[in-house]
N, C-alpha and C positions, 0 to 999 in steps of 0.2 A: 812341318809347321802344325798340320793339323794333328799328328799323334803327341807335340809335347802340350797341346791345349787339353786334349782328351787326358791327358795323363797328368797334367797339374789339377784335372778336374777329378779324379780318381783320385788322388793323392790329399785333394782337398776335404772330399765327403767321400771316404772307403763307404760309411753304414748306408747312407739313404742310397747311391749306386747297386749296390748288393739287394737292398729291398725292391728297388724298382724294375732290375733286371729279372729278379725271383717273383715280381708279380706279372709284368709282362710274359713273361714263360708260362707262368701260372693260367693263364688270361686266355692266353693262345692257345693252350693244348685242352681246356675246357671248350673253346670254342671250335676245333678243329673235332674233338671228341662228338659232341653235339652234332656238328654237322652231320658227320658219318652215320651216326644213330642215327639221325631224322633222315638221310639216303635209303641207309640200308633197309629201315621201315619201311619206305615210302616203292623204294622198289621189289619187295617184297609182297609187297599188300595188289602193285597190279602188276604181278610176272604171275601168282594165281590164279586170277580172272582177267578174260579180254571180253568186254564186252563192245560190241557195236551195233552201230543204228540208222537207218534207212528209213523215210518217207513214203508213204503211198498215198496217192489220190482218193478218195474216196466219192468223190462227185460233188455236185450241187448243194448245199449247208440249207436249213429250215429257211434263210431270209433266202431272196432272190439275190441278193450282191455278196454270198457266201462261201466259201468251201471247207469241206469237211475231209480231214487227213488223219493218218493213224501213224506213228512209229514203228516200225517192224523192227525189234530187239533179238538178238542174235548172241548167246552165251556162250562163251568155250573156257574149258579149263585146262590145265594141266594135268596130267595122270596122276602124279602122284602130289597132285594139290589135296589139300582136306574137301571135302564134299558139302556144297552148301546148298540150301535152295531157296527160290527167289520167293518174297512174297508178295512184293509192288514192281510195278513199273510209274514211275514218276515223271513228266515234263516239269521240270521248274527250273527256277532263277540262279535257287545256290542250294547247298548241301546240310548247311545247321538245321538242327532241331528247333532250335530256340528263335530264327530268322529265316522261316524258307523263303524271304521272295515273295516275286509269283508263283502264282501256282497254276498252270494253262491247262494241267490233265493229272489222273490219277486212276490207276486200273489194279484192284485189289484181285489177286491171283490165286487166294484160298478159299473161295467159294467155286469157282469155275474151272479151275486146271488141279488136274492130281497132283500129287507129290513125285511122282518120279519124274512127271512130265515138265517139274520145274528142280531139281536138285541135278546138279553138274558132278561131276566126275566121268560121264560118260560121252554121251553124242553129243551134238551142238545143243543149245536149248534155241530153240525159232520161237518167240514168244510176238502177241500182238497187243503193244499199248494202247492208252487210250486216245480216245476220238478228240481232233480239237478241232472249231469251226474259227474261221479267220476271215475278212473281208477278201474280197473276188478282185485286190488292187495288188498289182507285181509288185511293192515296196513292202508291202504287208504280208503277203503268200513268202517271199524271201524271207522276211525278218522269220516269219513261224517257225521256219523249215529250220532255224539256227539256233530254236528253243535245244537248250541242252536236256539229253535224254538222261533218266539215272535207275539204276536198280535198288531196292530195296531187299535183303538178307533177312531171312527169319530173327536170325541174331544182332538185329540193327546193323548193319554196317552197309555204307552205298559206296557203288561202282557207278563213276561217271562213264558212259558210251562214247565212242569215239565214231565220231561222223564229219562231215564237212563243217558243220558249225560248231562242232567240240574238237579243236584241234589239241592233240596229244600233248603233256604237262612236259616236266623236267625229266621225272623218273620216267619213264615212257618211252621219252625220245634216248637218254641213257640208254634203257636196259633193252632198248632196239638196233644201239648200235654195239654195242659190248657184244649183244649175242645171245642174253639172258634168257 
């Protein structure tokens, strides 16, 4: 019953059928195409760089109901990834140029650390970001600690740190379980 409806409806409109089959195909393989380009970027861009991030105490902050912490940022790359080197360590909210957010810290790495001491290709880079001071209440010391960490690249381009409060994206968790 249902193939002589399909088929008096073919039989009815041969052209607009053929059109709408040929745009749908169309539609699909544009979008299946897209996908895989924005994957294959995406998992590409962090199986180069792993960046992660770690908390330290740093003590007492200038108020009395303060404290003062630093991120401890930790670089590894791949061997035969290209060789980049860092220029910032950033805490903020989000990644654009044009909207970062907040902004809780910022530690400019070209005055203070040499260049080999910040370009990857070889040992880990151990780098130390910037100081942020937080009120001395557990609701507030927690929320800080979940400031997402990020790296800045001489050639603009950031690597979000993965730590307890930056839990690992799409490509990430992919290219951890394939084996990438």
């Amino acid at each position: 019953m249902i193939s002589s409806i399909v088929e008096q409806f073919l039989n009815s409109h041969p052209h607009w059928t053929e059109v709408i089959i040929c745009a749908a195909g169309g539609l699909g393989a544009a979008v299946v195409f897209g996908l895989s380009t924005w994957l294959l970027a995406a998992i590409r861009q962090c199986a180069s760089i792993r960046v992660g991030a770690s908390w330290t105490l740093d003590g007492m902050g200038p108020k009395p109901d303060s404290i003062r912490m630093h991120p401890n940022v930790n670089v590894v790359s791949r061997r035969n990834a290209r060789k980049v080197i860092v220029h910032s360590i950033w805490v903020r909210d989000s990644k654009s140029n044009r909207k970062p957010g907040n902004i809780y810290g910022k530690i400019d790495l070209t005055s203070g650390t040499a260049v080999p001491y910040r370009t990857t290709g070889g040992d880990p880079l151990n780098l130390i970001g910037p100081v942020i001071t937080c009120p001395n209440k557990q609701s507030d010391f927690e929320k800080a600690m979940k400031y997402p960490v990020w790296i800045q690249t001489t050639d603009n381009r950031w690597f979000k740190a993965q730590s307890a409060g930056n839990s690992p994206g799409l490509a990430e968790r992919l290219r951890s379980r394939l084996g990438w």
